[in-house]
N, CA and C atoms as an extended XYZ file, in Angstrom:
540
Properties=species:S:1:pos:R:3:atomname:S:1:resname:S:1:resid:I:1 pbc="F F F"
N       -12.587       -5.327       57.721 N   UNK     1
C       -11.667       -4.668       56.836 CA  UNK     1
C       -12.316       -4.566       55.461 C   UNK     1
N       -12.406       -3.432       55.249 N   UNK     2
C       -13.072       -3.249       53.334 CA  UNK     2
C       -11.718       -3.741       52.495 C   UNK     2
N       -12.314       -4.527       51.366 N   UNK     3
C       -11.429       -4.791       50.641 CA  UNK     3
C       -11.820       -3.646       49.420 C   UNK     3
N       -10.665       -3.694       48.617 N   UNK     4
C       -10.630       -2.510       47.770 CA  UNK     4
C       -11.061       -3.337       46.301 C   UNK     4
N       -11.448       -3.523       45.526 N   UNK     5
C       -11.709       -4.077       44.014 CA  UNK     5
C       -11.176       -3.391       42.910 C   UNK     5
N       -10.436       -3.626       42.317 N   UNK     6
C        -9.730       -3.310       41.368 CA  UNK     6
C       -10.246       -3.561       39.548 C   UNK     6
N       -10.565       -3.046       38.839 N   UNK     7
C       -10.586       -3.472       37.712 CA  UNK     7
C        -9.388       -3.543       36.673 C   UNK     7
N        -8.723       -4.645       36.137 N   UNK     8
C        -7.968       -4.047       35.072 CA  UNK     8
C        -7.801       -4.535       34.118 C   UNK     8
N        -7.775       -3.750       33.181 N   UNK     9
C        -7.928       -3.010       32.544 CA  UNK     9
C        -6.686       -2.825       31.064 C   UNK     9
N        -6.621       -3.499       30.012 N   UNK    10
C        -5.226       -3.453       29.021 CA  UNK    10
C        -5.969       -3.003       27.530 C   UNK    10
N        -5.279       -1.039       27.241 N   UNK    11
C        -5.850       -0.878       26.589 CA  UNK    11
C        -4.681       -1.255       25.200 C   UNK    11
N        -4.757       -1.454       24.174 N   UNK    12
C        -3.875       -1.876       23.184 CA  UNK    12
C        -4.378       -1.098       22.035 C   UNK    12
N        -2.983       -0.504       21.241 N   UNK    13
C        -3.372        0.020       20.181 CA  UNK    13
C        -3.706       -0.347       18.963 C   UNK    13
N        -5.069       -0.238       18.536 N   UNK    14
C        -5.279       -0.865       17.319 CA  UNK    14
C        -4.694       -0.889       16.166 C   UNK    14
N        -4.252       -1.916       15.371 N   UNK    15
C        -3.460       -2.258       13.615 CA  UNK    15
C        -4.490       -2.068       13.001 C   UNK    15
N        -3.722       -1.466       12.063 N   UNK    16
C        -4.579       -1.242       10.879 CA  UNK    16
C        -4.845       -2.620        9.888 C   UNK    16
N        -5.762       -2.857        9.681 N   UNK    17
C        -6.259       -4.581        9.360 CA  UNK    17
C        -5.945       -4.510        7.695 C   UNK    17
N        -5.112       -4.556        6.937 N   UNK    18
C        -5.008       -4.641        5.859 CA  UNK    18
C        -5.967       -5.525        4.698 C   UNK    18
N        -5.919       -6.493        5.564 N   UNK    19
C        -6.993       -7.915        5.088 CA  UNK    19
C        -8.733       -7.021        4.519 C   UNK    19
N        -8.717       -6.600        5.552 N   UNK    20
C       -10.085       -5.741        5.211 CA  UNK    20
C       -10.151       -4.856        3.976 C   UNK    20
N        -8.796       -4.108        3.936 N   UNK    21
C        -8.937       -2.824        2.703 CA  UNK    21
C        -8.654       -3.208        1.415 C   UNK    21
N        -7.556       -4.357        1.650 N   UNK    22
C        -7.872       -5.220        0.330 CA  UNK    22
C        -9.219       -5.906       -0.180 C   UNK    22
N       -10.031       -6.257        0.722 N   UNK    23
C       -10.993       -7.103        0.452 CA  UNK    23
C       -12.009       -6.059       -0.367 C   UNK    23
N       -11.910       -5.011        0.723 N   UNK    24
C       -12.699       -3.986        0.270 CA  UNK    24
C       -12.701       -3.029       -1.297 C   UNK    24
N       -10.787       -2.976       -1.693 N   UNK    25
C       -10.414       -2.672       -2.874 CA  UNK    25
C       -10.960       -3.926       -4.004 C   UNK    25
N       -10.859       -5.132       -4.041 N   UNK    26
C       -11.133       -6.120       -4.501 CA  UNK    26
C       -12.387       -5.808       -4.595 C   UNK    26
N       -13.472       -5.789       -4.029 N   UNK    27
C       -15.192       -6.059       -4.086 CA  UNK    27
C       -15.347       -4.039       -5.101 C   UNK    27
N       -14.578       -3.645       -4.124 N   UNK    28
C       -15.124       -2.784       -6.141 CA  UNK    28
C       -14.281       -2.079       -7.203 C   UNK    28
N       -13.171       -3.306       -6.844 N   UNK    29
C       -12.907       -3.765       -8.573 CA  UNK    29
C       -13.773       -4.607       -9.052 C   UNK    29
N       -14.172       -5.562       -8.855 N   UNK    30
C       -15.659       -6.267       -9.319 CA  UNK    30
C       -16.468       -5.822       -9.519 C   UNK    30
N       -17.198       -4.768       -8.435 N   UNK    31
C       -18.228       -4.215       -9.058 CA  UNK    31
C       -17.907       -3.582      -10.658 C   UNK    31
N       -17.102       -2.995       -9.902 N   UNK    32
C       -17.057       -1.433      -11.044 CA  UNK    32
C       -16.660       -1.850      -12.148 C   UNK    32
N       -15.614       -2.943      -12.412 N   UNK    33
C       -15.392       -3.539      -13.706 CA  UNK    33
C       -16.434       -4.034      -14.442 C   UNK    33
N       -17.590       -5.075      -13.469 N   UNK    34
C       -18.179       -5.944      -14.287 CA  UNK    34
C       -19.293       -4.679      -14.830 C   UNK    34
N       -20.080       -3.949      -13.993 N   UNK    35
C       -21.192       -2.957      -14.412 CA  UNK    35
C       -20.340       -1.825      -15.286 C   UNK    35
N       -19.351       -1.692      -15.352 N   UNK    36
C       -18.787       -0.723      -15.984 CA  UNK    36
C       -18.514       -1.337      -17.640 C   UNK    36
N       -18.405       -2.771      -17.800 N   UNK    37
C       -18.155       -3.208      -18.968 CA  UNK    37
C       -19.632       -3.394      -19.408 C   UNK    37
N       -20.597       -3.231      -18.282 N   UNK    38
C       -22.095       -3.226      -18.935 CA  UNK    38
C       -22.560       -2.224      -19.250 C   UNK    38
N       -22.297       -0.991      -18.906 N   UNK    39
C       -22.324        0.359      -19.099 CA  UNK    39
C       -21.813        0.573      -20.496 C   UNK    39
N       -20.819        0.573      -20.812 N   UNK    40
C       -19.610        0.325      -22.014 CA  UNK    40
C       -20.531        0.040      -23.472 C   UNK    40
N       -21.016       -1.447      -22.997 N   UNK    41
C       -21.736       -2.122      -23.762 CA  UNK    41
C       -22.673       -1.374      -24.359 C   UNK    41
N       -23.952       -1.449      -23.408 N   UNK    42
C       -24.867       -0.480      -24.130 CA  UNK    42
C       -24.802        1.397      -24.401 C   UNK    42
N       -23.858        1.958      -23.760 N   UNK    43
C       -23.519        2.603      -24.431 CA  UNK    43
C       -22.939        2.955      -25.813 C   UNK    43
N       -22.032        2.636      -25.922 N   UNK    44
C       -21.181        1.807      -27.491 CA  UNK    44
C       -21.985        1.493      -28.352 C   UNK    44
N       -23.091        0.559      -27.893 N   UNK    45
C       -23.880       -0.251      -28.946 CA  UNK    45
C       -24.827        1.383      -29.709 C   UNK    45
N       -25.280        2.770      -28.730 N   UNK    46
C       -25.433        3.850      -29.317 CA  UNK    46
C       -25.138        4.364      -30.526 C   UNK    46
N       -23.719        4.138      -30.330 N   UNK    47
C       -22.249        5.062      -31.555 CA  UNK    47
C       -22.886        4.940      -32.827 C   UNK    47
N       -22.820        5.702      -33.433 N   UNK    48
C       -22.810        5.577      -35.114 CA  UNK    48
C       -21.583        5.929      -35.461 C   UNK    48
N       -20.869        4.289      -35.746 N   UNK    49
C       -19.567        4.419      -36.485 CA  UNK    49
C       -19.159        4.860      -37.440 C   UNK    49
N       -20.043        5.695      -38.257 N   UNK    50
C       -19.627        6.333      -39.578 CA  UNK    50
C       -19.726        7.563      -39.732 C   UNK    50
N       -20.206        8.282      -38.312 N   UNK    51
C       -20.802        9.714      -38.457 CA  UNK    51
C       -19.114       10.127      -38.160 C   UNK    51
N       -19.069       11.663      -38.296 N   UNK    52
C       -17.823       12.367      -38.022 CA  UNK    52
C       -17.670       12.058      -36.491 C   UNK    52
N       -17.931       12.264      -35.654 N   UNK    53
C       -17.858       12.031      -34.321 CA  UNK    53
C       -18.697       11.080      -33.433 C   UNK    53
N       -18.546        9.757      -33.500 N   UNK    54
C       -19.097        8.388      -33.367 CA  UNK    54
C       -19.676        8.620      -32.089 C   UNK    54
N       -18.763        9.288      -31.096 N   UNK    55
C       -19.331        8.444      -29.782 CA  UNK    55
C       -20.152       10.426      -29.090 C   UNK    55
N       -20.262       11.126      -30.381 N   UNK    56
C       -20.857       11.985      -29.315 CA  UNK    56
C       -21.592       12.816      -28.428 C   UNK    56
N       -22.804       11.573      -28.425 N   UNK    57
C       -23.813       11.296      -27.765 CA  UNK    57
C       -23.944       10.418      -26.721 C   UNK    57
N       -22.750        9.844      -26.354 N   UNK    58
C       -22.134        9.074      -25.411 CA  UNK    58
C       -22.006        9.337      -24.270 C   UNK    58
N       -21.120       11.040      -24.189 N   UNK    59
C       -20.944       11.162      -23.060 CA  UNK    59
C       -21.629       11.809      -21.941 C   UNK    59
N       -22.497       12.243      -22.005 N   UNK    60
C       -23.462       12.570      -20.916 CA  UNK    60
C       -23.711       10.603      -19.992 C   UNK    60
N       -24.422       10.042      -21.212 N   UNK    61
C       -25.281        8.921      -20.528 CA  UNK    61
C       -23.965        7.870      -19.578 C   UNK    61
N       -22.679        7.882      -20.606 N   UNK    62
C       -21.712        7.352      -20.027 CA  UNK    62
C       -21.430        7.840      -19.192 C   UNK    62
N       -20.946        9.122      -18.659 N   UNK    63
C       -20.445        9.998      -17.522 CA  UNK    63
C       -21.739        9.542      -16.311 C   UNK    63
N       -22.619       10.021      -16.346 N   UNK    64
C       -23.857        9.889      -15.333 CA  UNK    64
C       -23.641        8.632      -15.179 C   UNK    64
N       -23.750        7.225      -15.751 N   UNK    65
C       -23.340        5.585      -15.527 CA  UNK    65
C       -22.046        5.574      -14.586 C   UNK    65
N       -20.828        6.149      -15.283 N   UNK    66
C       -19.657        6.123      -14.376 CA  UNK    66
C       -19.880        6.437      -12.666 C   UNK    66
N       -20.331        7.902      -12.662 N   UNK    67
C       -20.504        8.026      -11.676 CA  UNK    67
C       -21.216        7.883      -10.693 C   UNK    67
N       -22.247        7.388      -10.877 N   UNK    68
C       -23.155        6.700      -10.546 CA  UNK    68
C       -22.002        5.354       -9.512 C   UNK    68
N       -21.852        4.630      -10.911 N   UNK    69
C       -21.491        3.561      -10.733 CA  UNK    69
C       -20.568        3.550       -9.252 C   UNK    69
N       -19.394        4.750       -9.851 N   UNK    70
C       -18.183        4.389       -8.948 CA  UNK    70
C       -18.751        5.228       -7.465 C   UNK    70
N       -19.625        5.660       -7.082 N   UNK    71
C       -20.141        6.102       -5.680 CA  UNK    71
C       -20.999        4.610       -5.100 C   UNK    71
N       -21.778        3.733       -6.416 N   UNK    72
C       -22.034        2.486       -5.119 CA  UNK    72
C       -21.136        1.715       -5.374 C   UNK    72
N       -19.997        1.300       -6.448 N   UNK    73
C       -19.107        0.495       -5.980 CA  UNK    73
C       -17.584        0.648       -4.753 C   UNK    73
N       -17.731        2.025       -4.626 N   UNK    74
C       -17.057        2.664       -3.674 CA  UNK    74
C       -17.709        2.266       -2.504 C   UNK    74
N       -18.681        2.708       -2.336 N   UNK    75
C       -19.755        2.248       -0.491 CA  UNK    75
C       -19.485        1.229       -0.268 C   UNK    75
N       -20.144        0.491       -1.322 N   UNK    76
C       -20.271       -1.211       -1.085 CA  UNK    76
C       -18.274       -1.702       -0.428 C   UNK    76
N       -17.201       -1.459       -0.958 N   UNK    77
C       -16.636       -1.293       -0.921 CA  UNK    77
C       -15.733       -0.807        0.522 C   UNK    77
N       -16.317        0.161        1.271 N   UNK    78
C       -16.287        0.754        1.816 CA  UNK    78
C       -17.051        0.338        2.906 C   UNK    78
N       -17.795       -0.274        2.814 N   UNK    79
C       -18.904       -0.929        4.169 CA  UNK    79
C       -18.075       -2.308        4.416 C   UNK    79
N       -17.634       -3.074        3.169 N   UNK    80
C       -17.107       -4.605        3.209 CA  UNK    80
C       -15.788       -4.229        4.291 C   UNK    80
N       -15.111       -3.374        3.562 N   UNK    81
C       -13.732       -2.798        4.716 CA  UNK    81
C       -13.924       -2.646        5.681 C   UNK    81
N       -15.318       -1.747        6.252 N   UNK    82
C       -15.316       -1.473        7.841 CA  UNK    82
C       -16.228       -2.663        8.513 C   UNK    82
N       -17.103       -3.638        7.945 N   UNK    83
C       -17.198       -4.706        8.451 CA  UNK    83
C       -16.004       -5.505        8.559 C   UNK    83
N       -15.490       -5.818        8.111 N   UNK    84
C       -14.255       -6.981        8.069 CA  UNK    84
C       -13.065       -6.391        8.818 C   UNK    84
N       -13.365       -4.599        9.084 N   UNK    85
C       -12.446       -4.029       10.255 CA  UNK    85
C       -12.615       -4.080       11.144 C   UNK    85
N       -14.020       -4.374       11.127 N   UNK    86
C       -14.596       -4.322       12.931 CA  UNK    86
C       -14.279       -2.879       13.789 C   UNK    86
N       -14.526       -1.844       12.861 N   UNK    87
C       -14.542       -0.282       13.311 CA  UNK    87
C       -15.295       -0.241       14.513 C   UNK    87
N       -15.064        0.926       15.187 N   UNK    88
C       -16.286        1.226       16.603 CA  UNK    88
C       -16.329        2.427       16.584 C   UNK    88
N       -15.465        3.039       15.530 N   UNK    89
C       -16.083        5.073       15.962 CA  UNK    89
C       -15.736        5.073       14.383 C   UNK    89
N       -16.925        6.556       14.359 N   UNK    90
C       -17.011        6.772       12.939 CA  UNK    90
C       -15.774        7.509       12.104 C   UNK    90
N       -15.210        7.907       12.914 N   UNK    91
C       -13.384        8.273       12.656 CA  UNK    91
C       -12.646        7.330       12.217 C   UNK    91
N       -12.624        6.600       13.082 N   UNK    92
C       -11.669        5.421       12.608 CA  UNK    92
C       -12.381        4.508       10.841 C   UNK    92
N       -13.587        4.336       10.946 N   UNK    93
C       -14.384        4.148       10.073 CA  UNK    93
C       -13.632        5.188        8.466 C   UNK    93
N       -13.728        6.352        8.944 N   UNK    94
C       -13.271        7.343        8.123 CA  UNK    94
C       -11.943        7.162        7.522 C   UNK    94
N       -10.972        6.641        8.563 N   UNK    95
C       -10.132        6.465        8.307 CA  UNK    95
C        -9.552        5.363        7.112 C   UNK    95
N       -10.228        4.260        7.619 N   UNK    96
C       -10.115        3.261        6.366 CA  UNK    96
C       -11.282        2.759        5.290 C   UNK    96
N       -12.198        4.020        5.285 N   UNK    97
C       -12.650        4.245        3.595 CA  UNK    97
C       -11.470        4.961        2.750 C   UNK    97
N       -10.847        5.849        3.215 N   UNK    98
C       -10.075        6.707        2.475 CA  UNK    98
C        -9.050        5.650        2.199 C   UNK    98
N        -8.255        5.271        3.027 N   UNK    99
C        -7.277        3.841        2.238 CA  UNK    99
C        -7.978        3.150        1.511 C   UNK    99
N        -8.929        2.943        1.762 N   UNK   100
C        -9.442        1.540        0.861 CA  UNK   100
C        -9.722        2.647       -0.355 C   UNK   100
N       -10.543        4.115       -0.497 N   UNK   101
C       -10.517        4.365       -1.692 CA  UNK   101
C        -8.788        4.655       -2.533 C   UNK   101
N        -8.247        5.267       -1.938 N   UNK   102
C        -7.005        5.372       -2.211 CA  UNK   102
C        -6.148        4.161       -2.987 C   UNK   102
N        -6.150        3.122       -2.443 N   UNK   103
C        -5.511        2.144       -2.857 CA  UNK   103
C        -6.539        1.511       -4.233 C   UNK   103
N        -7.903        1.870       -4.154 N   UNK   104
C        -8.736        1.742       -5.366 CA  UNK   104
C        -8.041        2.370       -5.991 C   UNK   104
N        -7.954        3.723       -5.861 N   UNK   105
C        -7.558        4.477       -6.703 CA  UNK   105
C        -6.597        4.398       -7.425 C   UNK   105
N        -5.686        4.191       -6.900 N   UNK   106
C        -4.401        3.817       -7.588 CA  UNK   106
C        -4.034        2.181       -8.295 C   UNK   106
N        -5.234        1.511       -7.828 N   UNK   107
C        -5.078        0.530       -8.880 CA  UNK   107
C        -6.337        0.659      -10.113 C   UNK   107
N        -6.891        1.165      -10.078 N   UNK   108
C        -7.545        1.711      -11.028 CA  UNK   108
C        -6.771        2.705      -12.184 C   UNK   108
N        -6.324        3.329      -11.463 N   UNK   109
C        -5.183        4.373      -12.134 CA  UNK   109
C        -3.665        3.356      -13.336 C   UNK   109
N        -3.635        2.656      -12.794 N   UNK   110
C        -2.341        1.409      -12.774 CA  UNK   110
C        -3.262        0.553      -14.185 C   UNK   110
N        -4.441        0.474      -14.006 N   UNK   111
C        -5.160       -0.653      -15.047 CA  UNK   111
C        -5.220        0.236      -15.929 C   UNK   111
N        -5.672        1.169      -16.155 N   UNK   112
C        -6.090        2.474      -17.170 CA  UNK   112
C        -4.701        3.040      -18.181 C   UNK   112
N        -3.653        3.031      -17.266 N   UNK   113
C        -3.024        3.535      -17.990 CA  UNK   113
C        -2.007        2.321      -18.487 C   UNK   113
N        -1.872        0.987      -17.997 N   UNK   114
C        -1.585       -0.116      -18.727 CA  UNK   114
C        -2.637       -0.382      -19.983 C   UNK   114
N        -3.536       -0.476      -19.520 N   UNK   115
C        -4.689       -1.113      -20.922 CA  UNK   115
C        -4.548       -0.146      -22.205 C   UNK   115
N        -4.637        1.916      -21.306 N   UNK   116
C        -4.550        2.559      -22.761 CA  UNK   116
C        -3.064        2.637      -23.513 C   UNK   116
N        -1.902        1.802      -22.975 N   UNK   117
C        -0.713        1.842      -23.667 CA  UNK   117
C        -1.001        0.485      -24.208 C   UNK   117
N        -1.328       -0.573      -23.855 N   UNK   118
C        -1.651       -1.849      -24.815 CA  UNK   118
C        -2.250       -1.501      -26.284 C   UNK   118
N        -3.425       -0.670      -25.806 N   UNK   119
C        -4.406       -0.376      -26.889 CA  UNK   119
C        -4.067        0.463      -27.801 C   UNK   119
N        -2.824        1.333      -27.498 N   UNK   120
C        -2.214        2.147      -28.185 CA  UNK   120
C        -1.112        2.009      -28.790 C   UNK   120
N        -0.790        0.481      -28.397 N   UNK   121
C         0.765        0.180      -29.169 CA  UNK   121
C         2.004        0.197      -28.503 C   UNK   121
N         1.753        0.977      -27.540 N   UNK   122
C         2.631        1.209      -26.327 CA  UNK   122
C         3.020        2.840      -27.344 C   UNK   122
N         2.707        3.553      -28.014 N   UNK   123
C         3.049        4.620      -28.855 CA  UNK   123
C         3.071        5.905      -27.962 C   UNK   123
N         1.577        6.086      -26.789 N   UNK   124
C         1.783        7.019      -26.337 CA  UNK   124
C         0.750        7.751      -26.864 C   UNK   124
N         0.679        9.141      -26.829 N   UNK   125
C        -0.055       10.062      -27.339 CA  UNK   125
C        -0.200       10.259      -28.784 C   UNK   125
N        -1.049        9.832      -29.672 N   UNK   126
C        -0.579       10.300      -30.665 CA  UNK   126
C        -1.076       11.557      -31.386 C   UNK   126
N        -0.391       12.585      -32.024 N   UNK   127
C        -0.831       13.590      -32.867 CA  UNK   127
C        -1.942       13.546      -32.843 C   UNK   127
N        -2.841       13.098      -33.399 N   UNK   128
C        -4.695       13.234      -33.815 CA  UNK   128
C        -4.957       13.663      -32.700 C   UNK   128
N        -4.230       13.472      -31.392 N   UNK   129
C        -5.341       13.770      -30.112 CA  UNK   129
C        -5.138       15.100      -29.928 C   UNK   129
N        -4.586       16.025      -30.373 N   UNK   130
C        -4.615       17.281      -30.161 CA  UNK   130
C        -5.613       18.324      -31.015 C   UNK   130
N        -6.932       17.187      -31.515 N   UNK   131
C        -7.820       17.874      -32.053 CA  UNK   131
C        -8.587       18.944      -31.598 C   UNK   131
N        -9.568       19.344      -32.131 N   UNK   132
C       -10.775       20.004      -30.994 CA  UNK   132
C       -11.654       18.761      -30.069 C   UNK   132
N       -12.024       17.997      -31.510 N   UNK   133
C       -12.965       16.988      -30.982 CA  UNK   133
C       -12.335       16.125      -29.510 C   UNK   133
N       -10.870       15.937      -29.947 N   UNK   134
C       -10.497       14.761      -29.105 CA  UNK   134
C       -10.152       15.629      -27.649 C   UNK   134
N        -9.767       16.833      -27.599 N   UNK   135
C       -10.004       17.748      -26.481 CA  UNK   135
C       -11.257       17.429      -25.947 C   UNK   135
N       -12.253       17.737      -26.523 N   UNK   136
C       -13.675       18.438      -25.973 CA  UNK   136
C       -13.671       16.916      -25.209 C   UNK   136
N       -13.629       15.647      -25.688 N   UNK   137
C       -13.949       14.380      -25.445 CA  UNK   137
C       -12.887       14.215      -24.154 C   UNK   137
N       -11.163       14.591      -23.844 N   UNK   138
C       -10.557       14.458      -22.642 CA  UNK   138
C       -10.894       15.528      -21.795 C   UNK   138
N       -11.854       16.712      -22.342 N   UNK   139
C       -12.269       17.407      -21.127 CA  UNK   139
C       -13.765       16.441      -20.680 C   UNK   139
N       -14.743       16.408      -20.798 N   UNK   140
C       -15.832       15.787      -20.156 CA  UNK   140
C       -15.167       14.519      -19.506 C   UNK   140
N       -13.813       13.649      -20.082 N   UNK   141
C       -13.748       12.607      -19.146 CA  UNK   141
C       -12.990       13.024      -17.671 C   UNK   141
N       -12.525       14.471      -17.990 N   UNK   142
C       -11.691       14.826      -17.042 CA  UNK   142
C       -12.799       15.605      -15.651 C   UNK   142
N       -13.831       16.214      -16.401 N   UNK   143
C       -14.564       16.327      -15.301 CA  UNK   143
C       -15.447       15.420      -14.483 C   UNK   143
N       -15.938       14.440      -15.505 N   UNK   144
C       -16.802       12.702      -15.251 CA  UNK   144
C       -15.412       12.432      -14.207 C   UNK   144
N       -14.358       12.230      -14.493 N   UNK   145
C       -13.850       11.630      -13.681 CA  UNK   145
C       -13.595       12.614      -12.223 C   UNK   145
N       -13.274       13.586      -12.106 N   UNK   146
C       -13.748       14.311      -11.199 CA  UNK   146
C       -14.200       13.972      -10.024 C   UNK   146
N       -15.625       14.272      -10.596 N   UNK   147
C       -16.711       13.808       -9.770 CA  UNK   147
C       -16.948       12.414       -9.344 C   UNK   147
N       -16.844       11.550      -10.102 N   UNK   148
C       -16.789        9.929       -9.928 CA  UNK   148
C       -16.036       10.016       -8.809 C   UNK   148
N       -14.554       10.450       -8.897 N   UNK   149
C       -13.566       10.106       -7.506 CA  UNK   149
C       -13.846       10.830       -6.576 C   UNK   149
N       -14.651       11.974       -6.325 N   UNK   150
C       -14.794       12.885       -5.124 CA  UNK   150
C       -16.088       12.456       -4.805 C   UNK   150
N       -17.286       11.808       -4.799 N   UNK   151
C       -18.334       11.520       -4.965 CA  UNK   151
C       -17.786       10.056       -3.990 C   UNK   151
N       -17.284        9.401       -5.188 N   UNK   152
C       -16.822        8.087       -4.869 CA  UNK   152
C       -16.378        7.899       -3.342 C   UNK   152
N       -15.059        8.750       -3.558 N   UNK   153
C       -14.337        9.019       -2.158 CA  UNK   153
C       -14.936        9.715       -0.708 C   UNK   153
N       -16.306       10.097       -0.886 N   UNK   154
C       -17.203       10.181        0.046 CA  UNK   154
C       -17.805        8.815        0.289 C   UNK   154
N       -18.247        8.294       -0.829 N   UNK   155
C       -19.003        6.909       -0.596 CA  UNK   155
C       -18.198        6.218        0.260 C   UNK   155
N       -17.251        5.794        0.077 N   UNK   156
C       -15.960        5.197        0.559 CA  UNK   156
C       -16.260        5.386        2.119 C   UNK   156
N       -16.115        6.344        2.274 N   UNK   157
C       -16.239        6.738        3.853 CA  UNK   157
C       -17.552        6.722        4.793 C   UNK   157
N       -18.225        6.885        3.572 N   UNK   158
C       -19.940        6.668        4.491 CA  UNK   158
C       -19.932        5.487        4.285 C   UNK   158
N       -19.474        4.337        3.304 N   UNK   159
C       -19.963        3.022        3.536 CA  UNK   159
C       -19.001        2.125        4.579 C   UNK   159
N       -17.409        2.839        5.158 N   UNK   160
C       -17.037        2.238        6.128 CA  UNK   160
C       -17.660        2.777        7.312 C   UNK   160
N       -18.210        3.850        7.743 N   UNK   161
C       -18.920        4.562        8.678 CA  UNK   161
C       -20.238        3.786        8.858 C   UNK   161
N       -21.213        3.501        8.012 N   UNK   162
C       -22.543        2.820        8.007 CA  UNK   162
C       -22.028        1.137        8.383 C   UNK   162
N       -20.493        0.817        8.563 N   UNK   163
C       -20.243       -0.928        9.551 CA  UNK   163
C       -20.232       -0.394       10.737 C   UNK   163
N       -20.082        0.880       11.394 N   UNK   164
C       -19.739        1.176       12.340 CA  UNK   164
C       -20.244        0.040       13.401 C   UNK   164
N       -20.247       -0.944       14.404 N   UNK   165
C       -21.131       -1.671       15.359 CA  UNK   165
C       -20.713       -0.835       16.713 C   UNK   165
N       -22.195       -0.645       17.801 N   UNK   166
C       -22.038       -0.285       18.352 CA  UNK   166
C       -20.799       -1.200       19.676 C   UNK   166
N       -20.500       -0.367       20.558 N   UNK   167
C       -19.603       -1.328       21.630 CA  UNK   167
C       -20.809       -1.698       22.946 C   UNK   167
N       -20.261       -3.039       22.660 N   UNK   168
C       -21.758       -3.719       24.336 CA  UNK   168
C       -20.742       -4.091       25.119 C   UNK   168
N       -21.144       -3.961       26.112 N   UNK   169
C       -20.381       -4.143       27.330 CA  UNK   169
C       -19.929       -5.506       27.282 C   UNK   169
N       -19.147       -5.917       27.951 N   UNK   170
C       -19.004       -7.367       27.760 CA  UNK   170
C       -18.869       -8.367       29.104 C   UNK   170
N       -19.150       -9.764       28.706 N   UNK   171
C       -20.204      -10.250       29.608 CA  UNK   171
C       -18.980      -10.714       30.675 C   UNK   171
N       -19.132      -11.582       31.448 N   UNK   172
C       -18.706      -11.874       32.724 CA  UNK   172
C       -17.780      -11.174       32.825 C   UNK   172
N       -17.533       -9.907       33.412 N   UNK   173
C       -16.402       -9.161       33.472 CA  UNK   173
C       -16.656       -9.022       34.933 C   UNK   173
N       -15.252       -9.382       35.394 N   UNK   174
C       -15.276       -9.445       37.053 CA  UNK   174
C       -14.237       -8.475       37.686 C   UNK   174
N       -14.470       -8.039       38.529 N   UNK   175
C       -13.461       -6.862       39.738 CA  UNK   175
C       -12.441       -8.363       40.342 C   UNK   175
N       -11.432       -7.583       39.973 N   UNK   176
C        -9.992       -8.544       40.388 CA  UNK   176
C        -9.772       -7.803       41.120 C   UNK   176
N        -9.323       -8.356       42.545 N   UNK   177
C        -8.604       -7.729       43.903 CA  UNK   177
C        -6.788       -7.783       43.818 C   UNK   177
N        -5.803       -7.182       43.925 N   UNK   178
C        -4.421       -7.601       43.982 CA  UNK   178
C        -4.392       -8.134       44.783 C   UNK   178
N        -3.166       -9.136       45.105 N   UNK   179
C        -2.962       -9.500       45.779 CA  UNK   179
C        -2.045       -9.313       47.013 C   UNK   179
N        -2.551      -10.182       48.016 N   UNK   180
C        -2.061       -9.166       48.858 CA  UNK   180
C        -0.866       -9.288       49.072 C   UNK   180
């Protein structure tokens, strides 16, 4: 009598690992804070505080630093998430760079606009900023930033894509017969 061999087989749908995208949001807020306050630094230290327009020679070298910056603290970022996700297809990979940048994003967004109401008194906008100068200066940050987040938000995804591990078969896996 042939017996028949059965494999089986329980496929389960994967959770989304939160633990990971935090970890991953966390590692570049670190980066990006600590190199970004080093960026800051020697930039700044540039300024001539007494000229009519202090910082504006700034923004090229600052913008190129930013973005720079926020595409490897995004990867890095972005690789820590899909290691610690334990991804296996580059989709799914895809999937949680974009949360992990996303949720960067929005706490980045959350620090920026707390710190510039601290720094401002909690006042808000004030009059002076509707200069030329102070225009010309929120347009270049508006395009620097731009690019930083679309740049970034690629990194994000190629650095959870580059944890990808391949799938190995796995070891003593045996043909179960039902019973009879």
């Amino acid at each position: 009598m042939a017996t028949a061999a059965y494999r089986n087989e329980v496929v389960v749908a994967p959770r989304t690992n939160w633990g990971a995208i935090w970890a991953g949001m966390f590692s570049f807020a670190a980066i990006w804070s600590v190199f970004g306050t080093l960026g800051e630094a020697i930039f700044a230290s540039s300024a001539t505080a007494r000229a009519a327009h202090p910082i504006a020679g700034m923004s090229v070298g600052e913008g190129i630093w930013i973005v720079v910056l926020t595409i490897i603290s995004l990867y890095v970022g972005g690789r820590i998430t899909g290691v610690l996700a334990r991804v296996t297809n580059r989709g799914e990979a895809a999937i949680y760079g974009s949360i992990m940048y996303g949720l960067s994003f929005v706490a980045t967004l959350l620090l920026i606009v707390i710190g510039g109401t601290a720094l401002n008194g909690g006042a808000g906008v004030a009059a002076g900023a509707h200069n030329s100068y102070m225009l010309t200066v929120f347009a270049d940050l508006g395009w620097i930033g731009f690019a930083s987040l679309f740049l970034g938000w690629l990194a994000a995804m190629g650095g959870a894509a580059h944890a990808v591990r391949a799938e190995r078969p796995a070891a003593n896996v045996r043909d179960i017969r039902p019973a009879a």
